[in-house]
N, CA, C and O of each residue as an XYZ file, in Angstrom:
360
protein
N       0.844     -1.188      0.000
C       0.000      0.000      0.000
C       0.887      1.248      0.000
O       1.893      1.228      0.710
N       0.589      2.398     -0.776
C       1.132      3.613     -0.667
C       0.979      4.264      0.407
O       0.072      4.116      1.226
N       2.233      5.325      0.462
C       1.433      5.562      2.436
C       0.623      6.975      1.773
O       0.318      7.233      0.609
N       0.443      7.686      2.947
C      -0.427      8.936      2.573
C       0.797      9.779      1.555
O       0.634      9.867      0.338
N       1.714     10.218      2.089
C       2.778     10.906      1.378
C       3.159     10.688     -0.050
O       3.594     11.696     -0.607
N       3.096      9.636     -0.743
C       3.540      8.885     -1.947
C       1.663      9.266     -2.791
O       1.538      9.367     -4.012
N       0.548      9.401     -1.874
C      -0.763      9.359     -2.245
C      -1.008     10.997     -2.902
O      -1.419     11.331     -4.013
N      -0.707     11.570     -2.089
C      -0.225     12.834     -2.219
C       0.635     13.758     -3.108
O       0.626     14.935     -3.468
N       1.414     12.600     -3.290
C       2.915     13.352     -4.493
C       2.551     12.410     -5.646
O       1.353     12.363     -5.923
N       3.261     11.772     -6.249
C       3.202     11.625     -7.769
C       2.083     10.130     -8.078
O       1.911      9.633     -9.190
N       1.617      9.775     -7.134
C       0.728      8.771     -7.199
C      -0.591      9.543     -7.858
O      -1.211      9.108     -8.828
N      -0.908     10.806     -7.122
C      -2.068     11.632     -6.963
C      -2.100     12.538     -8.440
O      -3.110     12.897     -9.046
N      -0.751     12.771     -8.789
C      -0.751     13.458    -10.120
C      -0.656     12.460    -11.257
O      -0.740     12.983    -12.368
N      -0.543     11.504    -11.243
C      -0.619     10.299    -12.243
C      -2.408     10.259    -12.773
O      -2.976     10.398    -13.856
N      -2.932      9.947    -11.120
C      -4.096      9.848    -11.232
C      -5.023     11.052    -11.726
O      -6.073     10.790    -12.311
N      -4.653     12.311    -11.501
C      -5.613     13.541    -12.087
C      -5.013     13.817    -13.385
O      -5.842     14.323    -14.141
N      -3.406     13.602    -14.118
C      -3.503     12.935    -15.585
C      -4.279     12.498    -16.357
O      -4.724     13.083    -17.345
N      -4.662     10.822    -15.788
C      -4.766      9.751    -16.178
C      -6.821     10.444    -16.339
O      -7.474     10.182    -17.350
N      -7.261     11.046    -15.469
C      -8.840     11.339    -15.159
C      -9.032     12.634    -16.156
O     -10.220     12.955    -16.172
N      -8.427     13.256    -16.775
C      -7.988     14.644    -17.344
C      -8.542     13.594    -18.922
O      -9.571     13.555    -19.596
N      -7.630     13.102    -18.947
C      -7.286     12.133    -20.133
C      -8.640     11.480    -20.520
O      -9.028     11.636    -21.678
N      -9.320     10.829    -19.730
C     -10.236      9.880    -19.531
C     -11.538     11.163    -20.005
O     -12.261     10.944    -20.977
N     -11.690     12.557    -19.110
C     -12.686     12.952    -19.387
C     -12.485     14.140    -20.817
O     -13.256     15.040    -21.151
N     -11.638     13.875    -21.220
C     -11.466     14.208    -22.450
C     -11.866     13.404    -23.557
O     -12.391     13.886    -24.560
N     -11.558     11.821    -23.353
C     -11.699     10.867    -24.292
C     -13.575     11.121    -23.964
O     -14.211     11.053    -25.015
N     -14.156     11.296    -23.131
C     -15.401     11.227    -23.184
C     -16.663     12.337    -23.974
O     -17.755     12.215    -24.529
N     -15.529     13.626    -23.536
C     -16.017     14.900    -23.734
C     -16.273     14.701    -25.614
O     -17.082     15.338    -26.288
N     -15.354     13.680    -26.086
C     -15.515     13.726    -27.727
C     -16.738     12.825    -28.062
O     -17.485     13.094    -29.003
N     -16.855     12.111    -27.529
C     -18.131     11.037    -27.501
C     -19.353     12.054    -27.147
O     -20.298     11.914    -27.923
N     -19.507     12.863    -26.331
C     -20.519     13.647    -26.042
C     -21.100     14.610    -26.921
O     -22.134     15.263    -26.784
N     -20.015     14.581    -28.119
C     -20.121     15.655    -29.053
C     -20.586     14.371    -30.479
O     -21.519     14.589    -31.252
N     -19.929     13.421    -30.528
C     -20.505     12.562    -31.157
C     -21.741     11.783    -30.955
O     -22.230     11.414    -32.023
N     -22.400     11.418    -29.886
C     -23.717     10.729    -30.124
C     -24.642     11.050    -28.514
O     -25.441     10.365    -27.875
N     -23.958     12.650    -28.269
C     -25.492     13.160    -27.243
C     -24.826     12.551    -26.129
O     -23.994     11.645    -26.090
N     -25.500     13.408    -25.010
C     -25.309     12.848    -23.655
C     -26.201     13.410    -22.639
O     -26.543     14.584    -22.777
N     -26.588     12.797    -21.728
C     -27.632     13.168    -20.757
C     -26.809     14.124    -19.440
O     -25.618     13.986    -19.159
N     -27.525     14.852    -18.921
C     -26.584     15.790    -17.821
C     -28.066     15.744    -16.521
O     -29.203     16.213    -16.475
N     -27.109     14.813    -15.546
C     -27.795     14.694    -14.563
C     -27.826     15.708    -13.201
O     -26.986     16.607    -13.232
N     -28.574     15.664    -12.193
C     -28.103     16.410    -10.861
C     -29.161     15.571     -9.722
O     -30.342     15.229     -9.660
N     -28.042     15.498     -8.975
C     -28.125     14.779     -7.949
C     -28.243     15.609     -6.050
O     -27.162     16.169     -5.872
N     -28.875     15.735     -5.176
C     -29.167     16.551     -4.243
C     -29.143     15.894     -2.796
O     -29.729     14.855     -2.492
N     -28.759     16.279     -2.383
C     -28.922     16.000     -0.958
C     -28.945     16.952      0.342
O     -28.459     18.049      0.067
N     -29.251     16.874      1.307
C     -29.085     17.609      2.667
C     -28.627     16.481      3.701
O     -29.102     15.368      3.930
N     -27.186     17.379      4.418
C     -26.717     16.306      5.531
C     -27.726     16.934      6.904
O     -28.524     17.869      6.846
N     -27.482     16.330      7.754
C     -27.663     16.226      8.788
C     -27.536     17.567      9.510
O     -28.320     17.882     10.406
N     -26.500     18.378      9.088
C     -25.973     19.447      9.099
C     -26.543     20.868      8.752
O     -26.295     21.973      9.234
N     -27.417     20.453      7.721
C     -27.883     21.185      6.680
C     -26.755     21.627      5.844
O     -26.929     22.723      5.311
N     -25.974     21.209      5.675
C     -25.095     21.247      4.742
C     -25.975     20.629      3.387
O     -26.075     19.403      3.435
N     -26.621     21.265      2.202
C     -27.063     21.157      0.763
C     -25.911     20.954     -0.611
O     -25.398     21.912     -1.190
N     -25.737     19.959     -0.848
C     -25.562     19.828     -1.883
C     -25.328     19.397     -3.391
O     -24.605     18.405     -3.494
N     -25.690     19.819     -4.322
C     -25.798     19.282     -5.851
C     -24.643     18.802     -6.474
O     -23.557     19.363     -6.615
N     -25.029     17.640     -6.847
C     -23.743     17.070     -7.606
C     -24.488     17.082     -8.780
O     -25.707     16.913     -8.812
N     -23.366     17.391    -10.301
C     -23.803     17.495    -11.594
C     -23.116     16.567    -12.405
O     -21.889     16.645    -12.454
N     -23.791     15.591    -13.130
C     -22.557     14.375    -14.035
C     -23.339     14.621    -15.059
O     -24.364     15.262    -15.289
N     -22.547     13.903    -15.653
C     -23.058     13.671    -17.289
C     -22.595     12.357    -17.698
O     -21.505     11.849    -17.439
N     -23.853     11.719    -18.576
C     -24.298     10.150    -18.703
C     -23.888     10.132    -20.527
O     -24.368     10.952    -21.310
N     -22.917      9.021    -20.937
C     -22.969      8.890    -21.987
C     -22.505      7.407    -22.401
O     -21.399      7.090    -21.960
N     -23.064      6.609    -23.048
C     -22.927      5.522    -23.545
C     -22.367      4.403    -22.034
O     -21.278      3.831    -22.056
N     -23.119      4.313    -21.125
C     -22.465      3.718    -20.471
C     -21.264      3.486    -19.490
O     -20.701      2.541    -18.938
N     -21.141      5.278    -19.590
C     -20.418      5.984    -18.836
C     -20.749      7.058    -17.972
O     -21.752      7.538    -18.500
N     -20.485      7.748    -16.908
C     -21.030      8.733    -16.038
C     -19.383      9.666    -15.667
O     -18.326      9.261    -15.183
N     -19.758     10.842    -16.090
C     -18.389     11.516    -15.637
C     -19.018     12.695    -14.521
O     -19.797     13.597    -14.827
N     -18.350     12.373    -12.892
C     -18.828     13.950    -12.150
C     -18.464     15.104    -12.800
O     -17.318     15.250    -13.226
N     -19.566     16.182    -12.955
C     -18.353     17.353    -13.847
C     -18.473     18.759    -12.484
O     -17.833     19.797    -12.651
N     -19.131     18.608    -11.549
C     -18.861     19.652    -10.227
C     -19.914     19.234     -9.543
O     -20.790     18.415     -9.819
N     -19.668     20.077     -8.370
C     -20.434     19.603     -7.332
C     -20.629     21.371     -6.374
O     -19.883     22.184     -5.828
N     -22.031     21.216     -6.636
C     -22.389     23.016     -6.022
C     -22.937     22.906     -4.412
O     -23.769     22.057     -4.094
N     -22.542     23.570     -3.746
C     -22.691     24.250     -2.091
C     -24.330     25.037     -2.499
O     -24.474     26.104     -3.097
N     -25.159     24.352     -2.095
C     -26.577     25.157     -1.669
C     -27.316     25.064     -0.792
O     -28.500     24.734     -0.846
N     -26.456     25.453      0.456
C     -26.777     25.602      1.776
C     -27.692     26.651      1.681
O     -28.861     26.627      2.066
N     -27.172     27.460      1.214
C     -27.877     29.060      1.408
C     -29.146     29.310      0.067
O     -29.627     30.398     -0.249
N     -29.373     28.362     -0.367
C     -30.011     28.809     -1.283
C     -31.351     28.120     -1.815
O     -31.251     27.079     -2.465
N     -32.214     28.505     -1.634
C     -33.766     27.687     -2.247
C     -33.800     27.481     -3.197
O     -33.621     28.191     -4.187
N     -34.116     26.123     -3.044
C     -33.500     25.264     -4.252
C     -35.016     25.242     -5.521
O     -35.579     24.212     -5.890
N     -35.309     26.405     -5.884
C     -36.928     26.887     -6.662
C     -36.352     26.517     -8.390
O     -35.226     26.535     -8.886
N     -37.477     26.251     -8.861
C     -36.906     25.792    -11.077
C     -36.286     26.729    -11.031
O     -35.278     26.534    -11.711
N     -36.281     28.085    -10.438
C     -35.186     29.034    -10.936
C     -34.006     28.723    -11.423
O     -33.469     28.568    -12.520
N     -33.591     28.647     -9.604
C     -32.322     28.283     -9.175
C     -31.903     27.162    -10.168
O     -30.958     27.280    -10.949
N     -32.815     25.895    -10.049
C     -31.919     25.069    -10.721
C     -31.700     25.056    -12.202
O     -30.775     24.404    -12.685
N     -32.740     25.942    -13.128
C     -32.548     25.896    -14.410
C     -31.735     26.675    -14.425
O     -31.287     26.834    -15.561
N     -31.070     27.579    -13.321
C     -30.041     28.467    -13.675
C     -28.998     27.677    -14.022
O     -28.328     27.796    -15.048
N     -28.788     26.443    -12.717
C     -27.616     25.646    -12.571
C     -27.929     25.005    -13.905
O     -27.157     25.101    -14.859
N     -28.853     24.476    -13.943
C     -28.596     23.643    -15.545
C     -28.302     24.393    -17.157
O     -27.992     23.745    -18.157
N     -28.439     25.518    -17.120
C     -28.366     26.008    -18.574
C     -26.852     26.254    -18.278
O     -26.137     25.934    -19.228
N     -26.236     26.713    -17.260
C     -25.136     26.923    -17.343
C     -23.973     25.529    -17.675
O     -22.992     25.465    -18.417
N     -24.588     24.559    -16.788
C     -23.857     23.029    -17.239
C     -24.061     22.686    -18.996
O     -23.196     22.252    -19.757
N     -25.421     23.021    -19.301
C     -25.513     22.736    -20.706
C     -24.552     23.595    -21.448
O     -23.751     23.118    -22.252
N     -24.630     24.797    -21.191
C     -23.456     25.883    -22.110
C     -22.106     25.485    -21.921
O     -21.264     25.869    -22.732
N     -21.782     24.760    -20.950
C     -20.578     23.920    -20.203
C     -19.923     22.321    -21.407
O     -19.008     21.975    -22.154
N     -20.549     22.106    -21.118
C     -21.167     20.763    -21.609
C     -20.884     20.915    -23.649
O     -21.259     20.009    -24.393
């Protein structure tokens, strides 16, 4: 096992490479045959709120951010705000 330190240094940059790479190879597929853009919600315990946004394509799911909406009522506004902006993203 790697310890934390080795997880941290070039283990950790291999891996956000290697995920860079990966959501690139996807981002071209998304442009070739469509892709669905999901959002996902929760409230902790805490009231800590928040939206996670992926996008679904052929059998694949890539997270593409994850929004803090503690403070914010979560009304079609709000979220078609969040979504047109992922689509213009996207």
């Amino acid at each position: 096992m790697p310890s934390p330190k080795d997880i941290h240094g070039w283990i950790l940059d291999e891996e956000v490479r290697d995920m860079r790479a990966y959501v690139k190879i996807q981002k071209v597929k998304w442009q070739t045959y469509g892709c669905t853009i999901m959002a996902d919600g929760w409230t902790g315990p805490t009231r800590l709120s928040i939206i996670n946004i992926m996008v679904y394509c052929g059998g694949s799911a890539v997270f593409l951010k994850s929004i803090d909406a503690s403070d914010k009522i979560k009304s079609a506004e709000y979220l078609f705000g969040i979504l047109s902006e992922v689509i213009e993203q996207v």
